[in-house]
mmCIF file of the N, C-alpha and C atoms, coordinates in Angstrom:
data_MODEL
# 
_entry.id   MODEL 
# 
loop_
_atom_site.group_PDB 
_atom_site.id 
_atom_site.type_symbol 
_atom_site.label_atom_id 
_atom_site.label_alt_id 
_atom_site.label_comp_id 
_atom_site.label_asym_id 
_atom_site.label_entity_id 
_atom_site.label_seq_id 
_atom_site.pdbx_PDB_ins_code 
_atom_site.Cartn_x 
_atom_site.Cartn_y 
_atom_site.Cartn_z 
_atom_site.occupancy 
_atom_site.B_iso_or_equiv 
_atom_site.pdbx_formal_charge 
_atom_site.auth_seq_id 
_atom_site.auth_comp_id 
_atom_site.auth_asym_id 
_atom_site.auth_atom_id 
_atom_site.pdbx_PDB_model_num 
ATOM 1   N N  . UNK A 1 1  ? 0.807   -1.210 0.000   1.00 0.00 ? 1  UNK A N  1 
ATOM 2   C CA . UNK A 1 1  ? 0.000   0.000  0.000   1.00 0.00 ? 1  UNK A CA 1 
ATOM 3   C C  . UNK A 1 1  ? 0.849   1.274  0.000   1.00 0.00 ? 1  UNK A C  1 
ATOM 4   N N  . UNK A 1 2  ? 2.052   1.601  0.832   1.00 0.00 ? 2  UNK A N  1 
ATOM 5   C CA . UNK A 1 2  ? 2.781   2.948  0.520   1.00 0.00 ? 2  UNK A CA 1 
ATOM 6   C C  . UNK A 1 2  ? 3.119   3.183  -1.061  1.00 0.00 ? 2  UNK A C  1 
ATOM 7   N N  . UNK A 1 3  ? 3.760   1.898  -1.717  1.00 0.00 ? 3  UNK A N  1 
ATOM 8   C CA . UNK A 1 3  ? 4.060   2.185  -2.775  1.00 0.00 ? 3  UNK A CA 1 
ATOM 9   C C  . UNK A 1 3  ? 3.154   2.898  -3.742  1.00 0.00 ? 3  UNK A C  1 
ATOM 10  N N  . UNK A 1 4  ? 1.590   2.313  -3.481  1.00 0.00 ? 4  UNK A N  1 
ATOM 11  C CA . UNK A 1 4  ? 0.537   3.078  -4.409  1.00 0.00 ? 4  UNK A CA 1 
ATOM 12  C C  . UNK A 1 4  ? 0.297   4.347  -3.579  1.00 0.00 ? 4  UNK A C  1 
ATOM 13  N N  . UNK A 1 5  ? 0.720   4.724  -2.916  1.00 0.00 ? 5  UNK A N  1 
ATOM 14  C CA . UNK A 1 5  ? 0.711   6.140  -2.162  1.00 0.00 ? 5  UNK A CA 1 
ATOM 15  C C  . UNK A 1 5  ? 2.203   6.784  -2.718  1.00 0.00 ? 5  UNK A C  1 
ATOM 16  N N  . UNK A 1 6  ? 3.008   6.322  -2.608  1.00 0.00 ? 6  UNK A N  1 
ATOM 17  C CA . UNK A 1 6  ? 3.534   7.330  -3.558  1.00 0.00 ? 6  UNK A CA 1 
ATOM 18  C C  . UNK A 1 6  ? 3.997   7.619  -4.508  1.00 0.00 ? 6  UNK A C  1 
ATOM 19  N N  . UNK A 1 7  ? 3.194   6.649  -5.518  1.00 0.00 ? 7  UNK A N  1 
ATOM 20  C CA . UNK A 1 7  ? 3.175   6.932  -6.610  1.00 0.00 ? 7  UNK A CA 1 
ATOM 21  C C  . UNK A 1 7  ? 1.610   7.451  -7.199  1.00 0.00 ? 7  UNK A C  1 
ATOM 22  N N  . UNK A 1 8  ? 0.960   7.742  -6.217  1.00 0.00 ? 8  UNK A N  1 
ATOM 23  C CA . UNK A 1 8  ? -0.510  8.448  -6.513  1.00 0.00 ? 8  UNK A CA 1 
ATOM 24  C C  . UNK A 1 8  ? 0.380   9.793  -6.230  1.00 0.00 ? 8  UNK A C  1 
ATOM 25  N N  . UNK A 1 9  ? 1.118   9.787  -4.596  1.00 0.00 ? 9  UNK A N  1 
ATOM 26  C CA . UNK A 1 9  ? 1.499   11.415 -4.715  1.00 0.00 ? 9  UNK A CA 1 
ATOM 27  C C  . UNK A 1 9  ? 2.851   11.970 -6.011  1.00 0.00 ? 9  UNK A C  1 
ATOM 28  N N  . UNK A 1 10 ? 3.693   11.050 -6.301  1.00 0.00 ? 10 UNK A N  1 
ATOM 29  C CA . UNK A 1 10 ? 4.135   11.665 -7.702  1.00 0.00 ? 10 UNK A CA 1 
ATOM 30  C C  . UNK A 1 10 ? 3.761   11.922 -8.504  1.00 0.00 ? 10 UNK A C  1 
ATOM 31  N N  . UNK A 1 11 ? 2.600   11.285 -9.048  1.00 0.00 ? 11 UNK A N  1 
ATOM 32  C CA . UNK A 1 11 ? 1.767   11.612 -10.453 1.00 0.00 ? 11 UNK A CA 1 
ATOM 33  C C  . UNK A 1 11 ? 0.805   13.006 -10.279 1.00 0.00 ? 11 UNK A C  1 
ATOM 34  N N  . UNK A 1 12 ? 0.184   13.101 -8.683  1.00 0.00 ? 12 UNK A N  1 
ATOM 35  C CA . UNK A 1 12 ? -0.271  14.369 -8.436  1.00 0.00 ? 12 UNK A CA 1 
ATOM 36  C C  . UNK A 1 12 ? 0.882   15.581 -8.261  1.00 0.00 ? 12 UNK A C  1 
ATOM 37  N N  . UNK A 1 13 ? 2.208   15.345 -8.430  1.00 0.00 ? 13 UNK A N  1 
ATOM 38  C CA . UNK A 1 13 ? 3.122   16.171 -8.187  1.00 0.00 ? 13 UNK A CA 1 
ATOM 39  C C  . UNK A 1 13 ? 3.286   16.844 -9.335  1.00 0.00 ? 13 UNK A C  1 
ATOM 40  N N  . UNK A 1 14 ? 3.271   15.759 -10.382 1.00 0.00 ? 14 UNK A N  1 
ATOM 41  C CA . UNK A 1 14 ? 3.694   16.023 -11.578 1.00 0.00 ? 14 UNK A CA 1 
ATOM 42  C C  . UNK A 1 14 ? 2.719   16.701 -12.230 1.00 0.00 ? 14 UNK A C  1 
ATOM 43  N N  . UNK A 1 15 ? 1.230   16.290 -12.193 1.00 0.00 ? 15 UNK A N  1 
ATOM 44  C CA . UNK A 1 15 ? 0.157   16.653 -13.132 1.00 0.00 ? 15 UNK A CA 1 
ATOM 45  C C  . UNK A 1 15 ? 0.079   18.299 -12.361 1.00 0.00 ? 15 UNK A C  1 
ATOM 46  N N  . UNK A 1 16 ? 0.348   18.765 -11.156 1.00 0.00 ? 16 UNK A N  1 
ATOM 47  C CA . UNK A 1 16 ? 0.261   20.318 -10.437 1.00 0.00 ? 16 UNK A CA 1 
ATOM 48  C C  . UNK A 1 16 ? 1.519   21.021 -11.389 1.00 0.00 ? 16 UNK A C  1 
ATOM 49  N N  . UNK A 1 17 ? 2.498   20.074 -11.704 1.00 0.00 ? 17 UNK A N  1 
ATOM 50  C CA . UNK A 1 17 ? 3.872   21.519 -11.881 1.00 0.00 ? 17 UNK A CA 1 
ATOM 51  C C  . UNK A 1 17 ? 3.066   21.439 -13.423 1.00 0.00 ? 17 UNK A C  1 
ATOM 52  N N  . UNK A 1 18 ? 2.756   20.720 -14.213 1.00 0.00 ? 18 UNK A N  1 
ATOM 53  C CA . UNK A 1 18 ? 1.956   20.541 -15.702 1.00 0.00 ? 18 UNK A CA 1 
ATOM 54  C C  . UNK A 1 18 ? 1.232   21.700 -15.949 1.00 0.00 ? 18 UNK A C  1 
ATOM 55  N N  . UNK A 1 19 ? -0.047  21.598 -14.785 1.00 0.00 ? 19 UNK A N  1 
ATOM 56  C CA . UNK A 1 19 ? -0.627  22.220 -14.683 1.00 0.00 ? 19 UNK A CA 1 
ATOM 57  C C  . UNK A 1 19 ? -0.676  23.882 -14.120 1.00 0.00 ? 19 UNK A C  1 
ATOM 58  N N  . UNK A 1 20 ? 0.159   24.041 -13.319 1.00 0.00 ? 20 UNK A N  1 
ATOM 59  C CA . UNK A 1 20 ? 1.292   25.099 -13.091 1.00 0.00 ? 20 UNK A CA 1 
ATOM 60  C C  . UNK A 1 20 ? 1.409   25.589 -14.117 1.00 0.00 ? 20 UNK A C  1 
ATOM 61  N N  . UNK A 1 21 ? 2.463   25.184 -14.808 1.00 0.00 ? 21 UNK A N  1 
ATOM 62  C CA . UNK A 1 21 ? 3.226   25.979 -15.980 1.00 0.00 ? 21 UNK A CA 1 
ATOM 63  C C  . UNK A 1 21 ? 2.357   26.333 -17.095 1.00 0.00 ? 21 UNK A C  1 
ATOM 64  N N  . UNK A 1 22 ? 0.773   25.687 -17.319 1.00 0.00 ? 22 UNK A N  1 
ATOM 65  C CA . UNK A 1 22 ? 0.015   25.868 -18.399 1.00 0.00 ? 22 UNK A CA 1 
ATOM 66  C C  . UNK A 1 22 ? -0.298  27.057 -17.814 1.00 0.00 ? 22 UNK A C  1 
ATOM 67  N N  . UNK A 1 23 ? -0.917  27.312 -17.148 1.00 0.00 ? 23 UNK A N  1 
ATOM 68  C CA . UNK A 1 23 ? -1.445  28.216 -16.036 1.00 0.00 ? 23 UNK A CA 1 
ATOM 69  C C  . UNK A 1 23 ? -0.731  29.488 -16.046 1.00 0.00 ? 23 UNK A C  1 
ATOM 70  N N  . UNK A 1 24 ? 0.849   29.695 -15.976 1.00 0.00 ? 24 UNK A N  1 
ATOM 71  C CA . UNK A 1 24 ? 1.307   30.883 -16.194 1.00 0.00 ? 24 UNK A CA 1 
ATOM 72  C C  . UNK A 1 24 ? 1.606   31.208 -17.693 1.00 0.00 ? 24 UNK A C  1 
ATOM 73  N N  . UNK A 1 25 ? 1.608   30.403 -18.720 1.00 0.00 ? 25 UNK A N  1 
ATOM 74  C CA . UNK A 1 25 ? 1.864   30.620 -20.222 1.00 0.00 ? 25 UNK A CA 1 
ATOM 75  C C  . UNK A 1 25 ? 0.510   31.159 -20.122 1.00 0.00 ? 25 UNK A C  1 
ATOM 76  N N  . UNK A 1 26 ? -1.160  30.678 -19.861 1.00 0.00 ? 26 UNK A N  1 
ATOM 77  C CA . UNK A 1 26 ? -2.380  31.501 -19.928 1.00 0.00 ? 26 UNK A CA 1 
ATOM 78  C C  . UNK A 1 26 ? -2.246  33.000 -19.972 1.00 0.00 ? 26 UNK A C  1 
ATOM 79  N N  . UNK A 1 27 ? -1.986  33.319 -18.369 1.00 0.00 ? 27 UNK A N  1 
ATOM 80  C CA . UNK A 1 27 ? -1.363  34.875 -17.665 1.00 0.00 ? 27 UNK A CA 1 
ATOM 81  C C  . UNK A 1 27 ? -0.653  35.176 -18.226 1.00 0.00 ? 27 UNK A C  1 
ATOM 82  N N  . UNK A 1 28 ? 1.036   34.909 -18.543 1.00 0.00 ? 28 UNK A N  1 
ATOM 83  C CA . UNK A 1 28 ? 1.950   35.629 -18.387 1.00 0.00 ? 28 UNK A CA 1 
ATOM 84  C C  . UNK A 1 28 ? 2.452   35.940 -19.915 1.00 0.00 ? 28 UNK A C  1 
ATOM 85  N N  . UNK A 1 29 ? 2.073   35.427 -21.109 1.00 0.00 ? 29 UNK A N  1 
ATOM 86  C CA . UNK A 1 29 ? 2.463   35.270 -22.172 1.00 0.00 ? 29 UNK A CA 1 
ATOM 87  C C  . UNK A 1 29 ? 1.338   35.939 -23.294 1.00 0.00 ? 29 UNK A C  1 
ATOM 88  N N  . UNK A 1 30 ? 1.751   36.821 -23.992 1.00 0.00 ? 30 UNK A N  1 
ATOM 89  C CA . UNK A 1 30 ? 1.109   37.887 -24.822 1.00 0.00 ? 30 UNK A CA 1 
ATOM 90  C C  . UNK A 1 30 ? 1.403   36.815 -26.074 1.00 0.00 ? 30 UNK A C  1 
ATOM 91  N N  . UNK A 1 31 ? 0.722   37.057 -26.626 1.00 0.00 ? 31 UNK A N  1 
ATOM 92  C CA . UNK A 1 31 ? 0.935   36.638 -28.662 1.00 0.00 ? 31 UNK A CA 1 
ATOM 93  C C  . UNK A 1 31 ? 0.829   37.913 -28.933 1.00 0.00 ? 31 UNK A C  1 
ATOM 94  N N  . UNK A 1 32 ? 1.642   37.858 -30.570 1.00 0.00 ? 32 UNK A N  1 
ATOM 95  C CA . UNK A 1 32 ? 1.729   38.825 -31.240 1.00 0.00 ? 32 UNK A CA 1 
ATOM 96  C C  . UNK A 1 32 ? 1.155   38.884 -32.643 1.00 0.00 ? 32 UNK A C  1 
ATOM 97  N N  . UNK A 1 33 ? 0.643   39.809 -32.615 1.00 0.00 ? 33 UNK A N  1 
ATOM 98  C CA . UNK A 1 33 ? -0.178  39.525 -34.156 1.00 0.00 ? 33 UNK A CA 1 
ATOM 99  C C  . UNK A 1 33 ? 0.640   40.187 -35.455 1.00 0.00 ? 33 UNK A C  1 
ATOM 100 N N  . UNK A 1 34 ? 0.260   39.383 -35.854 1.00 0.00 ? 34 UNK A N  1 
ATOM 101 C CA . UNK A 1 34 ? 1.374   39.549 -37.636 1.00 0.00 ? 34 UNK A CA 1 
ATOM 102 C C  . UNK A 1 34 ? 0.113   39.581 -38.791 1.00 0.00 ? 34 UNK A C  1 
ATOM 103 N N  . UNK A 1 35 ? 0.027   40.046 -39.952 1.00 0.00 ? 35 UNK A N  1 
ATOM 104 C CA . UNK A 1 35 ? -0.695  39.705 -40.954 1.00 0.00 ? 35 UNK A CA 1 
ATOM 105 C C  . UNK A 1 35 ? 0.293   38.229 -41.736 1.00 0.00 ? 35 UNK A C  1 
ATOM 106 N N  . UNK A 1 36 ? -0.683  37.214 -42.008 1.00 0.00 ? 36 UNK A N  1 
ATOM 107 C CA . UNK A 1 36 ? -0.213  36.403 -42.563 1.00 0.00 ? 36 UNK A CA 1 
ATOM 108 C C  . UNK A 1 36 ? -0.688  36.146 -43.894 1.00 0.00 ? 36 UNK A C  1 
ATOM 109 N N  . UNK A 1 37 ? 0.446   35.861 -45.116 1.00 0.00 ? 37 UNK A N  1 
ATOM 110 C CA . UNK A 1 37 ? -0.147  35.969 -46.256 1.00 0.00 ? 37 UNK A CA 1 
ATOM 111 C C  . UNK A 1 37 ? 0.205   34.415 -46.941 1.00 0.00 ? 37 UNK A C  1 
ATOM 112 N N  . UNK A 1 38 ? -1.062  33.512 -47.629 1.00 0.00 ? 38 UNK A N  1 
ATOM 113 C CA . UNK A 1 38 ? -0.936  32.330 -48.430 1.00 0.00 ? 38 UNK A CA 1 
ATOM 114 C C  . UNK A 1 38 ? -1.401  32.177 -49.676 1.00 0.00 ? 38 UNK A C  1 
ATOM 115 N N  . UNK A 1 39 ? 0.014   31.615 -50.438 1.00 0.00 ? 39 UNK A N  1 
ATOM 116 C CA . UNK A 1 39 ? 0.078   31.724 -51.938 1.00 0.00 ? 39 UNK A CA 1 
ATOM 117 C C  . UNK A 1 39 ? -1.202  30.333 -52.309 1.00 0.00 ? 39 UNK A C  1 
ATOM 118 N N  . UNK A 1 40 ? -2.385  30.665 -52.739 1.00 0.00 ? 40 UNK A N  1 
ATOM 119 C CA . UNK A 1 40 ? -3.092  29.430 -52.806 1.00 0.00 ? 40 UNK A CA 1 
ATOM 120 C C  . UNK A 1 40 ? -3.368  29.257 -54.572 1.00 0.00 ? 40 UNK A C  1 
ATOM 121 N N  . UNK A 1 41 ? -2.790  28.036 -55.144 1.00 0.00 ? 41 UNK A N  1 
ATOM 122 C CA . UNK A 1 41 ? -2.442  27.494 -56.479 1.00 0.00 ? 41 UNK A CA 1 
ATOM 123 C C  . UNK A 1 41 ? -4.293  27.611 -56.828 1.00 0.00 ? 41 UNK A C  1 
ATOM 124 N N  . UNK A 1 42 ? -3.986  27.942 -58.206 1.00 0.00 ? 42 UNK A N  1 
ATOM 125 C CA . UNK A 1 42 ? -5.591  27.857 -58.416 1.00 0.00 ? 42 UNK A CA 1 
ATOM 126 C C  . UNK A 1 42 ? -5.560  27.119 -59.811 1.00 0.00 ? 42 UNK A C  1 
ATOM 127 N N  . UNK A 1 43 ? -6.225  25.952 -60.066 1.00 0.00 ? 43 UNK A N  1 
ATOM 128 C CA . UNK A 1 43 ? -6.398  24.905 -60.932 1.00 0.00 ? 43 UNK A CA 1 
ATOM 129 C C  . UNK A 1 43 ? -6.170  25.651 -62.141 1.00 0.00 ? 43 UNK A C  1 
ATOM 130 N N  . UNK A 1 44 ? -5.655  24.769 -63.593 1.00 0.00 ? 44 UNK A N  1 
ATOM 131 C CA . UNK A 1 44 ? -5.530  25.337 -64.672 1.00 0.00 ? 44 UNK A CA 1 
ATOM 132 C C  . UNK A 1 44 ? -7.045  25.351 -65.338 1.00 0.00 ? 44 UNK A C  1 
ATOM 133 N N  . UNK A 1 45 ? -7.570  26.440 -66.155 1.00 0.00 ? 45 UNK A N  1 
ATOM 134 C CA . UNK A 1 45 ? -8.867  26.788 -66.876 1.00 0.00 ? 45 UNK A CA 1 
ATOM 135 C C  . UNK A 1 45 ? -8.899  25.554 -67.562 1.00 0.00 ? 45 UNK A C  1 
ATOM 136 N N  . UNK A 1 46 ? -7.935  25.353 -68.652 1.00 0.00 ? 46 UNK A N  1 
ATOM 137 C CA . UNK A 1 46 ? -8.187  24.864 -69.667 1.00 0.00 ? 46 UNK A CA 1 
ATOM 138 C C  . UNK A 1 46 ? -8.057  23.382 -70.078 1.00 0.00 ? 46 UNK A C  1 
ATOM 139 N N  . UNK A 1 47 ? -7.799  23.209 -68.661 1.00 0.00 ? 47 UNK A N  1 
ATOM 140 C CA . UNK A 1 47 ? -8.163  21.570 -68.318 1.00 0.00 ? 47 UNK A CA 1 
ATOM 141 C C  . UNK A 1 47 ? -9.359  20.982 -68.847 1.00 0.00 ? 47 UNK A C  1 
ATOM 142 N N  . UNK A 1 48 ? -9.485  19.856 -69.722 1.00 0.00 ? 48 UNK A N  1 
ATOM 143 C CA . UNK A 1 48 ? -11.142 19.497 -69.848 1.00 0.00 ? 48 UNK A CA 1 
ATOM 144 C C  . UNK A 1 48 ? -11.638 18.731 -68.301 1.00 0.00 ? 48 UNK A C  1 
ATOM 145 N N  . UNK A 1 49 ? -12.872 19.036 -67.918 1.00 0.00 ? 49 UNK A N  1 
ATOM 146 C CA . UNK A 1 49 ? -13.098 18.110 -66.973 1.00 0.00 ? 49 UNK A CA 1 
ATOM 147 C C  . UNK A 1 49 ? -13.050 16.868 -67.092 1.00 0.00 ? 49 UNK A C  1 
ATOM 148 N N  . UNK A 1 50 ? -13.297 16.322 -65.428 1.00 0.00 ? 50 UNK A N  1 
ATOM 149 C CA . UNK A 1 50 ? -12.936 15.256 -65.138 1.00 0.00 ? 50 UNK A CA 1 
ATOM 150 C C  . UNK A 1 50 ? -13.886 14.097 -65.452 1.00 0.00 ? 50 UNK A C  1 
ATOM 151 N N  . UNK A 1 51 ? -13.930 12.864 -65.792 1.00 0.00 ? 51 UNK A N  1 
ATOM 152 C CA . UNK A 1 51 ? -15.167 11.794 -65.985 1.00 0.00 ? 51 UNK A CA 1 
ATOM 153 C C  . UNK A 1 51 ? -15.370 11.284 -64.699 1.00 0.00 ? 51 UNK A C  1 
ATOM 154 N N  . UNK A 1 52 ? -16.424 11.092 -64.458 1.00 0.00 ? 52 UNK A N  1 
ATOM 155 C CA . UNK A 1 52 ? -16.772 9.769  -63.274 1.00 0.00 ? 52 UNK A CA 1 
ATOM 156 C C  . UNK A 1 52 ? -16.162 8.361  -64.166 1.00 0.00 ? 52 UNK A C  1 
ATOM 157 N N  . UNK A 1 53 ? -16.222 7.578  -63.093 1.00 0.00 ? 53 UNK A N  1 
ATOM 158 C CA . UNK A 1 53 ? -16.155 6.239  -63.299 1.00 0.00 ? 53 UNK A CA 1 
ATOM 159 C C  . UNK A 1 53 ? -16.781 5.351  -64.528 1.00 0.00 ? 53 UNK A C  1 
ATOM 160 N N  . UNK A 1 54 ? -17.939 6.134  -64.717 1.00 0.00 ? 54 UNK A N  1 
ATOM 161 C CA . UNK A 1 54 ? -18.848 5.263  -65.483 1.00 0.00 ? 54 UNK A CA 1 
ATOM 162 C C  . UNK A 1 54 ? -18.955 6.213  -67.218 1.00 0.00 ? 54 UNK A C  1 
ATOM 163 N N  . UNK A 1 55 ? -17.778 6.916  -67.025 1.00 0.00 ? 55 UNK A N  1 
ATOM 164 C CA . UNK A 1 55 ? -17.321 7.726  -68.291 1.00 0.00 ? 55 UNK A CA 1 
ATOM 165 C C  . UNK A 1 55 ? -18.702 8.438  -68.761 1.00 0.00 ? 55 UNK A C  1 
ATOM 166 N N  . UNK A 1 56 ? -19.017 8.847  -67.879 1.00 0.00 ? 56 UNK A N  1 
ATOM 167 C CA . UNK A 1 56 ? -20.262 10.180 -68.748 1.00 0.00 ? 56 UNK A CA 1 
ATOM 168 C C  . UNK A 1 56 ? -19.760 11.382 -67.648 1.00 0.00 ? 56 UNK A C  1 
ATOM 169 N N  . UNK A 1 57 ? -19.750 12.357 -68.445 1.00 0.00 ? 57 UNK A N  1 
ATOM 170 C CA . UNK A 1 57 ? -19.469 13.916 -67.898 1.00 0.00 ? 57 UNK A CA 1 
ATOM 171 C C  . UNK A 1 57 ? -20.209 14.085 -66.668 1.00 0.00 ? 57 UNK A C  1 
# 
């Protein structure tokens, strides 16, 4: 029985400093805002479309 006692109290040791440190990144840590810009490829026109399976348009 101690052994599952302290290894219930390490895992609660561990999951507090976890939980701790999430806790001050919440508070203590600003983001910064940037404009972000994405090059998005846009299909060629003059492609003929595509067939289904059963070869009708």
């Amino acid at each position: 029985m101690p052994t599952l006692v302290r290894l219930l109290t390490i895992v609660a040791v561990i999951a507090g400093l976890i939980y701790g440190a999430m806790s001050a990144l919440v508070n203590l840590v600003q983001p910064v805002r940037r404009p972000v810009e994405v090059n998005v490829p846009l299909p060629q026109l003059d492609q003929p479309p595509a067939r289904n399976a059963a070869g009708t348009p």
